[in-house]
One Martini backbone bead per residue (centre of mass of N, CA, C, O) as a GRO file, in nm:
protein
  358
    1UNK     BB    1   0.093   0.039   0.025
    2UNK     BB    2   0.041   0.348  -0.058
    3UNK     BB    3   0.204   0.658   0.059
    4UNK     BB    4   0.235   0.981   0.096
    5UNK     BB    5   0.413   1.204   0.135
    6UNK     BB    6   0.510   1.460   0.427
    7UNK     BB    7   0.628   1.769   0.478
    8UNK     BB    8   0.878   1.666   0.675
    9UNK     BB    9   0.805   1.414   0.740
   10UNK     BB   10   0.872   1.075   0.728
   11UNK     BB   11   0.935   0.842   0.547
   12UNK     BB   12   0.695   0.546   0.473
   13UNK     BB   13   0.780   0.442   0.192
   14UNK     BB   14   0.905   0.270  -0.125
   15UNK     BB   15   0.965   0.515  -0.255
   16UNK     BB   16   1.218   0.714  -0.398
   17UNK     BB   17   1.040   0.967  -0.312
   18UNK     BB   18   1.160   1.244  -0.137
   19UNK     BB   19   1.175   1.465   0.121
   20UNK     BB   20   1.215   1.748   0.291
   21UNK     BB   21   1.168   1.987   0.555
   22UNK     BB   22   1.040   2.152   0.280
   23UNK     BB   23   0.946   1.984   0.030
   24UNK     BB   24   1.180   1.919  -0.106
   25UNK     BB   25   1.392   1.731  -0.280
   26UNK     BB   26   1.591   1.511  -0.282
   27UNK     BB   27   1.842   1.364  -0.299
   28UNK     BB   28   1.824   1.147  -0.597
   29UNK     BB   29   1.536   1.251  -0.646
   30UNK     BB   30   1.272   1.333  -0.845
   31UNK     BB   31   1.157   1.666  -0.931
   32UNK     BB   32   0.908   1.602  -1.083
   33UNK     BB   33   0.748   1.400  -0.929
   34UNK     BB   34   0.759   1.573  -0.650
   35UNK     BB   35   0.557   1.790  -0.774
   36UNK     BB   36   0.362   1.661  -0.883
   37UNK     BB   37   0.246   1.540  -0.617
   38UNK     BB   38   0.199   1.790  -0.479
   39UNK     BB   39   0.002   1.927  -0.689
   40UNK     BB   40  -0.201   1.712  -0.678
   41UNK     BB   41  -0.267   1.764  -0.342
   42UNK     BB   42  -0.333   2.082  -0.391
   43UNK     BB   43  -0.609   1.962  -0.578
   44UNK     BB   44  -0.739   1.822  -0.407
   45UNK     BB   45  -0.826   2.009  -0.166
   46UNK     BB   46  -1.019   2.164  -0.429
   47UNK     BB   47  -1.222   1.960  -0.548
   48UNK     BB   48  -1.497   2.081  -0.415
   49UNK     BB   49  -1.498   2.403  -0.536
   50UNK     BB   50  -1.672   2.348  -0.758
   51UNK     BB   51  -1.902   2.189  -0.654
   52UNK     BB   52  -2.003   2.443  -0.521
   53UNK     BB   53  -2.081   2.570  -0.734
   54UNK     BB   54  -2.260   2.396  -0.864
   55UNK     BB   55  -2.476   2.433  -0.626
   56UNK     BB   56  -2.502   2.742  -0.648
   57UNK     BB   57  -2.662   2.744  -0.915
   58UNK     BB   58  -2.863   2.557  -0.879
   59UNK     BB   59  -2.991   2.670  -0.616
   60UNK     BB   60  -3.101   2.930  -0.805
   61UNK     BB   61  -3.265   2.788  -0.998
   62UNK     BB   62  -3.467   2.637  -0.771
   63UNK     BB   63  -3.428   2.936  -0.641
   64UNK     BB   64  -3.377   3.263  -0.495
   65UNK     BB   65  -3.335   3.186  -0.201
   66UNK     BB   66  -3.042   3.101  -0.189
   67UNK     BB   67  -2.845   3.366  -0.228
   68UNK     BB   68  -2.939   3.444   0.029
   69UNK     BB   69  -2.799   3.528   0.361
   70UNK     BB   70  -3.044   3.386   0.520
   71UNK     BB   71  -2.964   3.108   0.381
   72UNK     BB   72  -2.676   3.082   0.411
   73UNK     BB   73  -2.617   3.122   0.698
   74UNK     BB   74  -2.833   2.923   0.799
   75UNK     BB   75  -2.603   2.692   0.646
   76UNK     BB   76  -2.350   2.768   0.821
   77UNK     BB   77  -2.493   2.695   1.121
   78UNK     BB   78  -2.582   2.419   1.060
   79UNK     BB   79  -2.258   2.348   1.042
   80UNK     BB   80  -2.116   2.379   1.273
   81UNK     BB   81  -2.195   2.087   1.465
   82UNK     BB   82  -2.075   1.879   1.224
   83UNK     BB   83  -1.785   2.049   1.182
   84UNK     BB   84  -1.668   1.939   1.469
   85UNK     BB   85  -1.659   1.661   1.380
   86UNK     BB   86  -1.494   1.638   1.187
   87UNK     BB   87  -1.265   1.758   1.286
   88UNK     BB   88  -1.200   1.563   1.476
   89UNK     BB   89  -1.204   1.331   1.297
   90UNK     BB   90  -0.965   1.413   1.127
   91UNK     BB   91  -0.752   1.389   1.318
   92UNK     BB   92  -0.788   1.077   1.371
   93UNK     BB   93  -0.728   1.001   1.126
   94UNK     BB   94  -0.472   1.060   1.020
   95UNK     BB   95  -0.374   0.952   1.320
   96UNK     BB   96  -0.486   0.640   1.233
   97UNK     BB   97  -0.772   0.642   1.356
   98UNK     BB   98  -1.102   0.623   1.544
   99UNK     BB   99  -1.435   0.786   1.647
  100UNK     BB  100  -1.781   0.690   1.712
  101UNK     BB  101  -1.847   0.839   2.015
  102UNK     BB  102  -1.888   1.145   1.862
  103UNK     BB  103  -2.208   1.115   1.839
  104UNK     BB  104  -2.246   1.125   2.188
  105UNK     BB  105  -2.110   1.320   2.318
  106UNK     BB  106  -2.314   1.568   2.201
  107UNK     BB  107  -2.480   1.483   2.440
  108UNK     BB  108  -2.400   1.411   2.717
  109UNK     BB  109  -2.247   1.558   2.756
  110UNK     BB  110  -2.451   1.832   2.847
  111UNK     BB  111  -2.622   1.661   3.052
  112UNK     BB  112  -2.419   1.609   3.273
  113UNK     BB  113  -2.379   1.945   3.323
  114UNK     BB  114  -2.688   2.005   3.385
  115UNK     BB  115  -2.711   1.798   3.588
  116UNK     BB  116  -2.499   1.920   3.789
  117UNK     BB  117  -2.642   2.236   3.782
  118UNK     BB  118  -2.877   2.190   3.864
  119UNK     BB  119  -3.150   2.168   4.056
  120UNK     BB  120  -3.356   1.960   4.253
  121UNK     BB  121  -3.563   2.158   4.229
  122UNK     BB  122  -3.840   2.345   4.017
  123UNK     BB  123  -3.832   2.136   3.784
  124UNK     BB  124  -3.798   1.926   3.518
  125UNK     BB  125  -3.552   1.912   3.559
  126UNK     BB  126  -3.332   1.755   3.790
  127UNK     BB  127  -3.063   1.798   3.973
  128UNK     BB  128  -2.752   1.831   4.191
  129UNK     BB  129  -2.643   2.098   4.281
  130UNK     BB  130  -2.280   2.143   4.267
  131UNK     BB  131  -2.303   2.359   4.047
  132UNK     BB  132  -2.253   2.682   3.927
  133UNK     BB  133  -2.370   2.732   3.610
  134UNK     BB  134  -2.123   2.866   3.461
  135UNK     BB  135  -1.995   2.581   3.497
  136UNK     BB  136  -2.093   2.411   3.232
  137UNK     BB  137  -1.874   2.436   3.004
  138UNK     BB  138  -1.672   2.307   3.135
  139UNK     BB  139  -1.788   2.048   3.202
  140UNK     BB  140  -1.828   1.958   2.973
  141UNK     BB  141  -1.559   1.958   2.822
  142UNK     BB  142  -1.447   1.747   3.057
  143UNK     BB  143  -1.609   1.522   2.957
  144UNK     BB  144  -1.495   1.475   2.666
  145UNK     BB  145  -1.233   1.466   2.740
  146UNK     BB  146  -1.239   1.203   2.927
  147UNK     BB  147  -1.396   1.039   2.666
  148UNK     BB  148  -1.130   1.043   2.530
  149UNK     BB  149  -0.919   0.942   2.723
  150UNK     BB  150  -1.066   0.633   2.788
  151UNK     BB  151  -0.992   0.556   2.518
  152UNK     BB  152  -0.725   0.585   2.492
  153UNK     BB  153  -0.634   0.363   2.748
  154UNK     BB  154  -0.758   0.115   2.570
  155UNK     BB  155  -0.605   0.123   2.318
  156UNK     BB  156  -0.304   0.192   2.416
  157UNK     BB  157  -0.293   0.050   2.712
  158UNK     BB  158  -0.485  -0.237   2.619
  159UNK     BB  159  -0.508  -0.280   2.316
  160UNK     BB  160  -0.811  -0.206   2.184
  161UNK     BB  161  -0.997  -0.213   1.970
  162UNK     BB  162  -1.129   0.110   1.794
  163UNK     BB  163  -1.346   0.045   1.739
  164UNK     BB  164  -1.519  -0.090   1.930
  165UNK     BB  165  -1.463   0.082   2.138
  166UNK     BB  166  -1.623   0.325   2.022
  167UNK     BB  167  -1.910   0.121   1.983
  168UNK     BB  168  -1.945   0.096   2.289
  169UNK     BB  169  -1.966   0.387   2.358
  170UNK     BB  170  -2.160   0.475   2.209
  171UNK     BB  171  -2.385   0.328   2.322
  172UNK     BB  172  -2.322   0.395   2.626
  173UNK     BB  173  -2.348   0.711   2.589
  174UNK     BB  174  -2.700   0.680   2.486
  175UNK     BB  175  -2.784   0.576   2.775
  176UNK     BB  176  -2.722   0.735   2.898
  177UNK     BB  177  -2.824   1.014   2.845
  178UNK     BB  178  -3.127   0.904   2.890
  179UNK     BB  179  -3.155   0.817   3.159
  180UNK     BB  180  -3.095   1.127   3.265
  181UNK     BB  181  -3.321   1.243   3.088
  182UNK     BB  182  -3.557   1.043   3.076
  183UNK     BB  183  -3.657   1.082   2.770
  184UNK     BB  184  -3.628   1.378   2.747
  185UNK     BB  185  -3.606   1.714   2.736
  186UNK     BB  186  -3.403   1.996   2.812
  187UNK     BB  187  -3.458   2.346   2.896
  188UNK     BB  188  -3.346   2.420   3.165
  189UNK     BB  189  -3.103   2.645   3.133
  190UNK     BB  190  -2.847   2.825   3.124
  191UNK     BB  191  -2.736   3.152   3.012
  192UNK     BB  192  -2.403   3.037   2.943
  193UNK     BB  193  -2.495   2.773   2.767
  194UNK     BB  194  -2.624   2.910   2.533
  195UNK     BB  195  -2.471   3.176   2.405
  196UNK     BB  196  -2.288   3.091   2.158
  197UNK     BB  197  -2.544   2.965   1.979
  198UNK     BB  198  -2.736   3.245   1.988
  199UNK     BB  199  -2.561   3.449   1.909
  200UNK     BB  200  -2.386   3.754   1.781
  201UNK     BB  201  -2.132   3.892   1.536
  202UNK     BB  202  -2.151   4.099   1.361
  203UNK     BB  203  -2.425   3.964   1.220
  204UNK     BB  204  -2.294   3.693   1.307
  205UNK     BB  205  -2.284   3.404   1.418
  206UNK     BB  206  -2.090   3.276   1.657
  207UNK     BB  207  -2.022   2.972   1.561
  208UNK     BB  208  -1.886   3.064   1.303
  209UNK     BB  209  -1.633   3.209   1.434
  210UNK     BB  210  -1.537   2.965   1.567
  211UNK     BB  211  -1.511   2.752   1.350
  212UNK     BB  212  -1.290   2.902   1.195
  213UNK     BB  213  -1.070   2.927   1.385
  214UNK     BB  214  -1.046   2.652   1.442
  215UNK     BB  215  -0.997   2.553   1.142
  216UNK     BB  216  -0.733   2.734   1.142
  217UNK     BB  217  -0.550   2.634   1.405
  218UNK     BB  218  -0.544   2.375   1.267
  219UNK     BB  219  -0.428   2.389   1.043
  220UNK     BB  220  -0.156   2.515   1.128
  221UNK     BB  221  -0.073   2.273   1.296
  222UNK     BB  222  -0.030   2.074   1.059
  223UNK     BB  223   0.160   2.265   0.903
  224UNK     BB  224   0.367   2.408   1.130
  225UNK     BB  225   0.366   2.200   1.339
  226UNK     BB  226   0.555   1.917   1.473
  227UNK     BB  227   0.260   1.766   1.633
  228UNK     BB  228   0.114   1.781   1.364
  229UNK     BB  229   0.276   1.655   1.153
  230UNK     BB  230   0.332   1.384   1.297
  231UNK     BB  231   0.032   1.260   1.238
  232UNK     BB  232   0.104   1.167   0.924
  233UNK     BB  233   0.369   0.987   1.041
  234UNK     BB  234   0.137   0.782   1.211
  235UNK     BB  235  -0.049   0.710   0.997
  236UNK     BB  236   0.136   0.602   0.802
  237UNK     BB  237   0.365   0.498   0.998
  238UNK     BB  238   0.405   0.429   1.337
  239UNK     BB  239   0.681   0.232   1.339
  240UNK     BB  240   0.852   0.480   1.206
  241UNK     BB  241   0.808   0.684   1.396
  242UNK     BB  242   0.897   0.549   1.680
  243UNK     BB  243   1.183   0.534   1.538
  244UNK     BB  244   1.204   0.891   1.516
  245UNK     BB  245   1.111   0.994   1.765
  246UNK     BB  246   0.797   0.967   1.807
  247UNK     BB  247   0.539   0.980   2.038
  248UNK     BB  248   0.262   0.839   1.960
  249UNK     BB  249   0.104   0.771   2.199
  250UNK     BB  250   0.067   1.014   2.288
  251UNK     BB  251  -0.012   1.181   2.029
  252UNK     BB  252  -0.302   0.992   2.012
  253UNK     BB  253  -0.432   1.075   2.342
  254UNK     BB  254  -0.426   1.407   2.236
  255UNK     BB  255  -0.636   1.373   1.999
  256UNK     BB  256  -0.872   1.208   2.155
  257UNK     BB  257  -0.906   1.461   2.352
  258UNK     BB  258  -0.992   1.652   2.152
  259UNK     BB  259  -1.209   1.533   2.003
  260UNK     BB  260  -1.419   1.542   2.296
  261UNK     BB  261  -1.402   1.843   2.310
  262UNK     BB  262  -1.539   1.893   2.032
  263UNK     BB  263  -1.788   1.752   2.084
  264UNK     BB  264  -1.834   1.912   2.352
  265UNK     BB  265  -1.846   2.200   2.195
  266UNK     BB  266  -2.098   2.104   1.999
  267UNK     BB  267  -2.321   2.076   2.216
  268UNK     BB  268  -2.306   2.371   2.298
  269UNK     BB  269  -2.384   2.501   2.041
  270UNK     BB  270  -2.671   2.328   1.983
  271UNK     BB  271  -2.812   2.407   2.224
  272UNK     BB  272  -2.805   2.692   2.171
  273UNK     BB  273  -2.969   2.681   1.892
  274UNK     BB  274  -3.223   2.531   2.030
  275UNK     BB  275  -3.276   2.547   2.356
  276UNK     BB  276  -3.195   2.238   2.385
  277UNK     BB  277  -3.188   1.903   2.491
  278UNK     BB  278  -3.200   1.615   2.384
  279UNK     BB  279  -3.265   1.250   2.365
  280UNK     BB  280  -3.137   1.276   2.061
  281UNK     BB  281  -2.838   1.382   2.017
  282UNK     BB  282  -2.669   1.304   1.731
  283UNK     BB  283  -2.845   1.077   1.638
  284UNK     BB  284  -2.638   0.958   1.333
  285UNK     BB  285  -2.400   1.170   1.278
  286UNK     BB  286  -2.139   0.973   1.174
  287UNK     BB  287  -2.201   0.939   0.897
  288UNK     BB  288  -2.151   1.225   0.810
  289UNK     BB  289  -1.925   1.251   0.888
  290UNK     BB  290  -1.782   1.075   0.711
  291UNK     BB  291  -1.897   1.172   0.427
  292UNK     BB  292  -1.682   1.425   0.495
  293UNK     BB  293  -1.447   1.333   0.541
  294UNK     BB  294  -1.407   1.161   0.263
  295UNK     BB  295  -1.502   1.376   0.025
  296UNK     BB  296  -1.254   1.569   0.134
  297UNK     BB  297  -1.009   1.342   0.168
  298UNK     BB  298  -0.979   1.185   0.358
  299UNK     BB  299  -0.845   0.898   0.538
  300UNK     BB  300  -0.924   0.584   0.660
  301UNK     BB  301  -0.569   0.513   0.715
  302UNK     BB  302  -0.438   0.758   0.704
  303UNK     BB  303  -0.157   1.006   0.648
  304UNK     BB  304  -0.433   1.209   0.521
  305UNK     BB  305  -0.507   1.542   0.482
  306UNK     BB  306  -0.724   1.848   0.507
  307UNK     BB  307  -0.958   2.059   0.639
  308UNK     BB  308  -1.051   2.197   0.424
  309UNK     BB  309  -1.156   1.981   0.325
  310UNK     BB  310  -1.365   1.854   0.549
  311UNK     BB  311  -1.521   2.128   0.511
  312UNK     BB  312  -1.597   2.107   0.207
  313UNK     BB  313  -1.787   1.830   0.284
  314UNK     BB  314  -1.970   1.991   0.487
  315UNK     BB  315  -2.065   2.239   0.248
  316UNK     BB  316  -2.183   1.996   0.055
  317UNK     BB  317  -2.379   1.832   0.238
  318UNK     BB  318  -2.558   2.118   0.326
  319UNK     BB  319  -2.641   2.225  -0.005
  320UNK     BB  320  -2.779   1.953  -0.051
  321UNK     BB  321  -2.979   1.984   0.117
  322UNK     BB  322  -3.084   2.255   0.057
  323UNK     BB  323  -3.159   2.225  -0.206
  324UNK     BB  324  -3.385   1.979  -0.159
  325UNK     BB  325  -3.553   2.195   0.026
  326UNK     BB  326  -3.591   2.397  -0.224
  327UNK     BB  327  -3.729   2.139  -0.408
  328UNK     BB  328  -3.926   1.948  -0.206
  329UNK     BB  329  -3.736   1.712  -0.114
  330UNK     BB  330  -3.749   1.488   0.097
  331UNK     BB  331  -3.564   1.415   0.367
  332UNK     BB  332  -3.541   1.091   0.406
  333UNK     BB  333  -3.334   1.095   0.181
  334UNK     BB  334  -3.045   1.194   0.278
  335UNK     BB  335  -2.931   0.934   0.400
  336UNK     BB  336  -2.903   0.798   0.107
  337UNK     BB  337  -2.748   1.052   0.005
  338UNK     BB  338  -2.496   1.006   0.191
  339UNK     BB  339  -2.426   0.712   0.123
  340UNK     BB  340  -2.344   0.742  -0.154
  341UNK     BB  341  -2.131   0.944  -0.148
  342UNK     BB  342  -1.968   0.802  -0.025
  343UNK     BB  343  -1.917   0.564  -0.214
  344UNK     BB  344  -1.838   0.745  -0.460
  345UNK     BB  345  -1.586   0.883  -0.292
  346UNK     BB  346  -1.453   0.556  -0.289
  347UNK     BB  347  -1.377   0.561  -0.564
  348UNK     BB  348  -1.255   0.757  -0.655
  349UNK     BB  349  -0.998   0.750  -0.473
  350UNK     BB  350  -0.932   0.493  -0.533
  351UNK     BB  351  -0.884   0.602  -0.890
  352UNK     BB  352  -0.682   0.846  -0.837
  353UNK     BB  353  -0.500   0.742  -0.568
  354UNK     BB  354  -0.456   0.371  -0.535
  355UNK     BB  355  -0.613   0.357  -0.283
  356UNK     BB  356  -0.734   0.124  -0.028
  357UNK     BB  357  -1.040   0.115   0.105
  358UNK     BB  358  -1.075  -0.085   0.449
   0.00000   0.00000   0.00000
């Protein structure tokens, strides 16, 4: 199995082709392939930025309200507590790594958090009263962090398989989160825990201008960080990494402690932006992040993708929804259309990349 070099990164292929830490072309190493191989990955990052311009004109056509301000901004608020999962799992797989059970964290840690600060009485849930309100969204990243960390130790230092454990999550804490919740919403939040998800920063949602901080300081991190860096040489070949004295299993349990914690400021914003808490919150959304996640570029292999790729997966699956509801398509297809997408997704890359995504 071929995987491409990264620059920076140690070489993990069996290629003659290799890069120093500048990426230009080491000696004796051919200089128009790796220039070319460059290229084309620079080209594969912006494939999906067509696909957007078509999706704008076709929803142009489809209704005239496609273009509007109110309604971009709106496509743009819906996709953030998604993009946080998808930024999640983009790091956890290039890191060679997977984790199923940000489907849940998205839901659990906000209902754990506000379980811990509500009162025991006067309410239609009654939490625990041990902490003032102020303190949920703490709480709350802290749960994730925690269910981060917790996968962390099985796999790495248990050594147990890595889906397994991460689908056992899924469930487990999809049952914790019903359970706490009594399986109803809770609407009695704290107004510090609504805050981010509801509020707007110069006449755009909060949300929005979070999400693109974090997508830009991961992108930052992967690109000219060395323990960003290092990621990519982690999942291209983890046991070449840890000859080059890097430290895999450590940076691979701050990978998913950073994951479950951005899934739990996903829950944060969605929380603020609905104004209550479901007892099926995040609940299929795992699908989607794949979605996003596949066609956007990252290989589920580990060792390639980029942030900026991921986002535009986000913004093509959520464009691609908005497009068939202002054309009348019944909503019940999305799903259909996304496990399609991934479907698609995984052909072309096949097919342009030579990699087989087992």
């Amino acid at each position: 199995m071929e995987r491409e070099a990264m620059p920076g990164a140690i070489d993990t292929t069996t290629s003659t082709t290799t890069t120093t830490t500048d990426g230009a072309p080491a000696s004796g190493a051919d200089p128009v392939g790796a220039r070319r191989g460059l290229d084309l990955k620079r080209y594969r990052d912006l494939s999906l930025v067509p696909v957007l311009l078509v999706l704008g004109i076709i929803g142009f056509i489809v209704s005239p309200a496609f273009l509007t301000s109110a309604n971009l901004i709106g496509v743009a608020q819906q996709s953030t507590e998604l993009s946080l999962l998808v930024l999640a799992e983009a790091l956890i797989l290039i890191c060679g790594r997977m984790d199923l059970s940000l489907e849940s964290t998205i839901g659990v840690a906000p209902v754990i958090a506000v379980w811990m600060v509500l009162p025991t009485h006067g309410g239609r849930f009654n939490g625990l009263g041990l902490f003032p309100g102020w303190t949920a969204i703490p709480l709350c990243l802290l749960v994730g962090a925690l269910i981060g960390g917790l996968n962390g130790f099985l796999i790495l230092k248990l050594r147990l398989n890595g889906f397994i454990v991460t689908l056992g999550g899924l469930t487990m804490l999809r049952g914790l989160q019903v359970a706490l919740s009594q399986g109803q919403s809770i609407v009695n939040l704290p107004g510090s825990f609504t805050y981010l998800g509801s509020s707007s920063w110069l006449g755009v949602p909060a949300a929005i201008w979070i999400c693109v901080v974090l997508f830009a300081l991961g992108g930052c991190a992967l690109a000219w960080l060395r323990h960003g860096r290092a990621l990519y040489a982690i999942g291209g070949n983890a046991e070449a990494a840890r000859t080059a004295g890097i430290r895999v299993d450590r940076i691979t349990w701050i990978v998913l402690i950073v994951g479950g914690l951005l899934a739990a400021f996903a829950g944060v914003l969605y929380t603020g932006h609905y104004g209550s808490i479901s007892a099926d919150q995040g609940s299929g959304w795992i699908f989607q992040v794949f979605a996003a996640t596949v066609i956007g570029g990252v290989s589920l292999n580990g060792g390639r993708g980029t942030l900026f790729g991921a986002l535009t997966g986000v913004l093509t699956l959520q464009l691609v929804v908005n497009v068939m509801t202002l054309a009348g398509v019944p909503p019940l297809w999305n799903q259909c259309l996304n496990g399609a997408i991934i479907i698609i997704a995984l052909i072309i890359s096949r097919f342009t990349s030579g990699e087989k995504q087992e």
